[in-house]
C-alpha positions as CSV (number, residue, x, y, z in Angstrom):
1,X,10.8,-131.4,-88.8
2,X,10.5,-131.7,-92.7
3,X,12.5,-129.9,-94.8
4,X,11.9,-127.7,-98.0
5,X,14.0,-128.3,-101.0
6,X,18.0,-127.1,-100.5
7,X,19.1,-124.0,-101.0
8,X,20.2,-124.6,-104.5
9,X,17.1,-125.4,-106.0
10,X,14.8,-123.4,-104.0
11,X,16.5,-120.7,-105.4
12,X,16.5,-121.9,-108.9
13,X,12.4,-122.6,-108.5
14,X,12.4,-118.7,-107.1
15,X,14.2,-117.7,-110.4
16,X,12.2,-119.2,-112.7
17,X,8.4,-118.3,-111.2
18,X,9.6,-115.1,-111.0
19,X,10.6,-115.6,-115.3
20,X,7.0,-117.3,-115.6
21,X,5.3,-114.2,-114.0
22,X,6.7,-112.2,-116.5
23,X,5.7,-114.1,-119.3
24,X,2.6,-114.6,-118.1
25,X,0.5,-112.2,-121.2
26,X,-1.3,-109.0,-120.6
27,X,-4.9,-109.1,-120.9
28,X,-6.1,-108.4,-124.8
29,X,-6.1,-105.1,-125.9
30,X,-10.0,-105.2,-126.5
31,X,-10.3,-106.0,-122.9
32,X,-7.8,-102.9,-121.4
33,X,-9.4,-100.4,-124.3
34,X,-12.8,-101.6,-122.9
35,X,-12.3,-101.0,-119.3
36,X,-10.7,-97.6,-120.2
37,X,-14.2,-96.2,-121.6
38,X,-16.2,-98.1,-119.2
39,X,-14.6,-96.1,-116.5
40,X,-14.7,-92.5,-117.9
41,X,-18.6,-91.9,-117.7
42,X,-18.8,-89.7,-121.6
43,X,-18.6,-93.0,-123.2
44,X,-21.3,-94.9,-124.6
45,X,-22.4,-98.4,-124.9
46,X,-22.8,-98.8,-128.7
47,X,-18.5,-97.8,-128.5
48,X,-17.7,-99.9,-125.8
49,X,-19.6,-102.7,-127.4
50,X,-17.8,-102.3,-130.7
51,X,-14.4,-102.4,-129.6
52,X,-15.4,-106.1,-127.4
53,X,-16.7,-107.3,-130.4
54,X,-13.5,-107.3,-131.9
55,X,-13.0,-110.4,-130.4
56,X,-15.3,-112.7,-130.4
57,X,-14.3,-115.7,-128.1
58,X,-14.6,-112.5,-125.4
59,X,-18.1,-111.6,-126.8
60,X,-19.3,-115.4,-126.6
61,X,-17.6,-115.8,-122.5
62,X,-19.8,-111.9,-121.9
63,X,-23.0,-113.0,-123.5
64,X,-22.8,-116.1,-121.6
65,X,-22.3,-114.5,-118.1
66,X,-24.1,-111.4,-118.6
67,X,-27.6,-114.3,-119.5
68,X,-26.6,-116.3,-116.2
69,X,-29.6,-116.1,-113.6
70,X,-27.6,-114.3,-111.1
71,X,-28.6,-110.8,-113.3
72,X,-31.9,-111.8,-113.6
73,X,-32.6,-110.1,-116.8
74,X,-36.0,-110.2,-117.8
75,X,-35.5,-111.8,-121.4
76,X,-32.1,-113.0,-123.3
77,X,-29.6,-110.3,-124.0
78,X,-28.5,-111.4,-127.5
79,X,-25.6,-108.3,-128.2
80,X,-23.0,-106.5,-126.5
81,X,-24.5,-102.8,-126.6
82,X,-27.7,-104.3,-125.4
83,X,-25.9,-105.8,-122.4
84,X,-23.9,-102.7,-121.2
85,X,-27.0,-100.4,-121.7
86,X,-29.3,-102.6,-119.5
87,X,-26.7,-104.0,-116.8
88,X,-24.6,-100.7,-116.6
89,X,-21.3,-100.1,-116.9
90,X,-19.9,-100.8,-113.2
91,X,-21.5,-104.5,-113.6
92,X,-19.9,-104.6,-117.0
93,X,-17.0,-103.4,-116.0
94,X,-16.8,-106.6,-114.1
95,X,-18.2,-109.4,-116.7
96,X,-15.4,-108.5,-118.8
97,X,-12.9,-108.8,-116.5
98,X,-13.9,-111.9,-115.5
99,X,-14.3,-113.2,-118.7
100,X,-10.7,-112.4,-120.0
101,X,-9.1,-114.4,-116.9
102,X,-11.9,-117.0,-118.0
103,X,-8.8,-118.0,-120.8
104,X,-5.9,-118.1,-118.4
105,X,-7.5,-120.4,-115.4
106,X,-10.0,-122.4,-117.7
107,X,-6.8,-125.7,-118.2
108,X,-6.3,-128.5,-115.8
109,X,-3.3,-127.7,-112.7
110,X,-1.6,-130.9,-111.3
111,X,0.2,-129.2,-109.1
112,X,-3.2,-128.9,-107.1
113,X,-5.1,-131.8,-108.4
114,X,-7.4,-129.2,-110.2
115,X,-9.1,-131.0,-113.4
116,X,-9.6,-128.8,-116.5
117,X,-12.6,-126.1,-115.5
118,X,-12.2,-126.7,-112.0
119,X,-10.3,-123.7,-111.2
120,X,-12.6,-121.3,-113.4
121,X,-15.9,-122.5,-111.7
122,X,-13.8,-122.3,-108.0
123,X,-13.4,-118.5,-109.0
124,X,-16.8,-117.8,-110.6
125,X,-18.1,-119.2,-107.4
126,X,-15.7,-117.2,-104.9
127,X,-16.8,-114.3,-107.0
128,X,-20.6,-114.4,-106.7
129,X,-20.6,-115.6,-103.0
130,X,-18.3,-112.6,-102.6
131,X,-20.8,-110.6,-104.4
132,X,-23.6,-111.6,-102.3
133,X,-22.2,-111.1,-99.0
134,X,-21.3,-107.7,-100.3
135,X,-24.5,-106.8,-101.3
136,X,-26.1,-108.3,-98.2
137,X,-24.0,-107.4,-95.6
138,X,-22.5,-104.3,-97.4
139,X,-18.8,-105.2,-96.5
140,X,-17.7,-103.5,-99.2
141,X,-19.0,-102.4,-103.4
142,X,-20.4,-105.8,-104.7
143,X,-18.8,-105.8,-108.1
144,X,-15.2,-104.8,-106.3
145,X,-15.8,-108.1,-104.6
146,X,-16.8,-109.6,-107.2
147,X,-13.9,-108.8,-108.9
148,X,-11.7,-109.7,-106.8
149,X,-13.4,-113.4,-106.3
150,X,-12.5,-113.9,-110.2
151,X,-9.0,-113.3,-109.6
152,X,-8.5,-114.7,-106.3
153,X,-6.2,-117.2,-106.9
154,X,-4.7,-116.5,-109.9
155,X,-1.1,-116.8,-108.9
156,X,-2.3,-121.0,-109.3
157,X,-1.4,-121.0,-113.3
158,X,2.1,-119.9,-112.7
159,X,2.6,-122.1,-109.3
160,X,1.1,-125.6,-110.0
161,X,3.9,-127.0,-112.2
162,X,6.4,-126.4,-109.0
163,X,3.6,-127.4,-106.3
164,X,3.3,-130.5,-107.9
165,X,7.3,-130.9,-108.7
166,X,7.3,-130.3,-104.5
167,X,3.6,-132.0,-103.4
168,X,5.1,-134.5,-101.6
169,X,7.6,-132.2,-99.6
170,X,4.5,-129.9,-99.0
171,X,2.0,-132.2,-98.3
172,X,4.3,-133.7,-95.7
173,X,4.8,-130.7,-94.0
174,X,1.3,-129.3,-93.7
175,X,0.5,-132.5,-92.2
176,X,3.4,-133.2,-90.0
177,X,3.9,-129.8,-88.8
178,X,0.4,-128.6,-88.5
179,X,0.7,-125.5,-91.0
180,X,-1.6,-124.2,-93.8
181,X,-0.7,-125.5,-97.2
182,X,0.6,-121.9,-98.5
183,X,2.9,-121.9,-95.7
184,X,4.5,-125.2,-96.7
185,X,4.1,-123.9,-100.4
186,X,6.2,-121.0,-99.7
187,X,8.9,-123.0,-97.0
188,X,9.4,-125.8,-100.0
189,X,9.1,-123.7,-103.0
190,X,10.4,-119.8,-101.4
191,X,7.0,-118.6,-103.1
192,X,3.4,-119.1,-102.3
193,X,0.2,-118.6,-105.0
194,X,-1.4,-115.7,-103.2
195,X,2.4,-113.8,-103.5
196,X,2.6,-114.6,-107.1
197,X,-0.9,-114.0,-107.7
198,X,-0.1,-110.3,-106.3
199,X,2.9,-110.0,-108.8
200,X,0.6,-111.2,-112.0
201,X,-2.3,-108.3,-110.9
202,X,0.3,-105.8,-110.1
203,X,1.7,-106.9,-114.0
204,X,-1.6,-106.2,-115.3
205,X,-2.2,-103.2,-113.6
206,X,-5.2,-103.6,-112.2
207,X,-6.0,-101.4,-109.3
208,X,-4.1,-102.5,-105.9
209,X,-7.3,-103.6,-104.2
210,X,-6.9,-107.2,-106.7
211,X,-3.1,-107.6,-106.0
212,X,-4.2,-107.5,-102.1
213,X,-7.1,-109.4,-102.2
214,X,-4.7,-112.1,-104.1
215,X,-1.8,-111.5,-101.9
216,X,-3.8,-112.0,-98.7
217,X,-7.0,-113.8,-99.0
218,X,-5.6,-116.6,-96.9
219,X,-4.0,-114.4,-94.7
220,X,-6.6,-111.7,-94.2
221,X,-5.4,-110.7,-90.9
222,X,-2.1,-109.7,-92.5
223,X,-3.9,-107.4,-95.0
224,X,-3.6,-103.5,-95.2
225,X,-6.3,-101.7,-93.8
226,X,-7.3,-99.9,-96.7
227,X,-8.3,-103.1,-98.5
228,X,-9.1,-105.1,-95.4
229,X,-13.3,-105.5,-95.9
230,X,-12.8,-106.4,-99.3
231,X,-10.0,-109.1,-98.5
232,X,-12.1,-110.1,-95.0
233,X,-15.2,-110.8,-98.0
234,X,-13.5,-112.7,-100.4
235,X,-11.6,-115.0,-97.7
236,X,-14.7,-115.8,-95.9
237,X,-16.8,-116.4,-99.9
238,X,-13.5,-118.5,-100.7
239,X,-13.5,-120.6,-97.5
240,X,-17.7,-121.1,-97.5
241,X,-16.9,-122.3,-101.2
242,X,-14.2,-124.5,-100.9
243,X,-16.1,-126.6,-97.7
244,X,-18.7,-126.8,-100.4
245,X,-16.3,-128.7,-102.5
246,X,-16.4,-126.6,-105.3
247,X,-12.9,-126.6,-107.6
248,X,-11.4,-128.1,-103.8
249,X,-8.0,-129.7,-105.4
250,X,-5.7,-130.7,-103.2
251,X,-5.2,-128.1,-101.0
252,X,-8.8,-126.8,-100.4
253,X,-9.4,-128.1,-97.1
254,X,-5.8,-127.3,-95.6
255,X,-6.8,-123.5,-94.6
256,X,-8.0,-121.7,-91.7
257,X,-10.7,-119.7,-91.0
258,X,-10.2,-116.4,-89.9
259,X,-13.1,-115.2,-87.0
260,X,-11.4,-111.9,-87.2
261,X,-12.0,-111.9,-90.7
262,X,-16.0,-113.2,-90.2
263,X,-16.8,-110.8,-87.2
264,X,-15.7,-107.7,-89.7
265,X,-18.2,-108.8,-92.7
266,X,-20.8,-109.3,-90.3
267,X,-21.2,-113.4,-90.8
268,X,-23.0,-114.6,-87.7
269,X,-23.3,-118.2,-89.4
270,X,-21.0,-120.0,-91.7
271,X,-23.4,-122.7,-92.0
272,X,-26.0,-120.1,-93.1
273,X,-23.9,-118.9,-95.3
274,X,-23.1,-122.4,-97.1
275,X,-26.8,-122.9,-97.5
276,X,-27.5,-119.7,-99.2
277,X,-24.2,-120.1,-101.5
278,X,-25.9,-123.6,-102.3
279,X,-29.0,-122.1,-103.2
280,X,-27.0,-119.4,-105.2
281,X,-24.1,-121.6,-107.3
282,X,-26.6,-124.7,-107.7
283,X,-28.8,-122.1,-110.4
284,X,-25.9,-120.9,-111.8
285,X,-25.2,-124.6,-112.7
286,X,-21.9,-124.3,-110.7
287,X,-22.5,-127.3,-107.9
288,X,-25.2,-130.2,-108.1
289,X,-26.7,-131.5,-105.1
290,X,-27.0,-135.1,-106.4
């Protein structure tokens, strides 16, 4: 049987995630200010647009999805108040939320063998597959899911410097023993990236459908009830993606499929799935098929 790191260490590791998590920023003030008024219905575009402008890395990353062709706007949106008046505020609600994390997971993690933009396009492409089985299977509110796609695996920025100060411990113990790769993460290290990607949404907080979505989207089985179709959607989205090879690292393939989870979204066929999610992420310039 292989063993985890002693006692002593693991326990240092546990001390020092936990340190990282809180250090981890909040999301920019434009960002929280902007998802205040876009939730209380007396606000208007032009205001909401005004205080994203304020930073303009954020406006640029908003433009850019907002234009993608999975809106299908009939022309170029070229400013913020145009966006939110023709896409709404529920769909805007969730372009800017996935453009602020756009900062945090858009670097390289070794840990996980995840080049730099690797884990940003993994998460755009959970989050749109997620959106579409929403949509077409109505599992659950599209733009929920679509949310929750973005931030999926999230607890991956804090993680990857310990995963890959472990790998070989981990690696050797998914294979030898048979076990998922989160469940050697979290015998090795005492943590796993969906836990810590719980405690960074619940930091942040953002409502507690994200931190369970994060918390369990490997594990949807384990998942409370209340959150369970949005966490069943996203698990099924992340594992059709990740057999794509999209942002796989080195875990991506070490995960398994929960039926459960594919019965209660209403997926008769994963291999229907992947072709439509081909179809979907190869025009959003997210996979190639050379």
């Amino acid at each position: 049987m292989s063993s985890g790191l002693d006692e002593r260490t693991k326990e240092l590791v546990m001390k020092r995630v936990i340190s990282r998590v809180k250090d981890i920023p909040s999301l920019p003030d434009a960002v929280l200010k902007a998802l205040k008024m876009l939730n209380d219905p007396k606000s208007n575009a032009a205001d909401v647009a005004e205080i994203l402008s304020r930073d303009e890395g954020l406006t640029v990353r908003i433009l850019k999805l907002a234009n993608s062709a999975y809106y299908g706007l009939p022309r170029q949106v070229t400013n913020l108040s145009e966006a939110v008046a023709i896409l709404g505020f529920k769909t805007v609600k969730s372009i800017v939320l996935a453009a602020s994390v756009y900062t945090y997971v858009n670097k390289g993690f070794d840990g996980y063998a995840l080049q730099r933009g690797d884990l940003w396009r993994h998460s755009l492409a959970v989050a749109l597959v997620s959106k579409m089985v929403a949509e077409r299977k109505k599992s659950c509110d599209p733009e929920e899911a679509f949310i929750a796609g973005v931030l999926h695996d999230i607890g991956k920025i804090v993680l990857s410097e310990y995963v890959r100060f472990g790998f070989s411990l981990i690696m050797k113990m998914a294979e030898e023993e048979q076990v998922p790769f989160m469940e050697a993460e979290r015998r090795v290290l005492g943590f796993d990236h969906a836990e810590i990607g719980g405690k960074i949404i619940e930091q942040w907080n953002l409502p507690p459908v994200y931190a369970a979505v994060a918390r369990f989207h490997h594990e949807p089985d384990l998942a409370p009830q209340e959150h369970s179709k949005v966490v069943d959607t996203v698990h099924v989205s992340n594992l059709c993606v990740l057999m794509l090879g999209v942002g796989i690292g080195s875990d991506g393939l070490l995960y398994p499929l929960s039926e459960r989870a594919l019965s209660n979204v209403g997926i008769e066929s994963m291999e229907l799935l992947m072709s439509d999610a081909v179809d979907l992420l190869v025009k959003e310039d997210l996979m190639s098929l050379s």
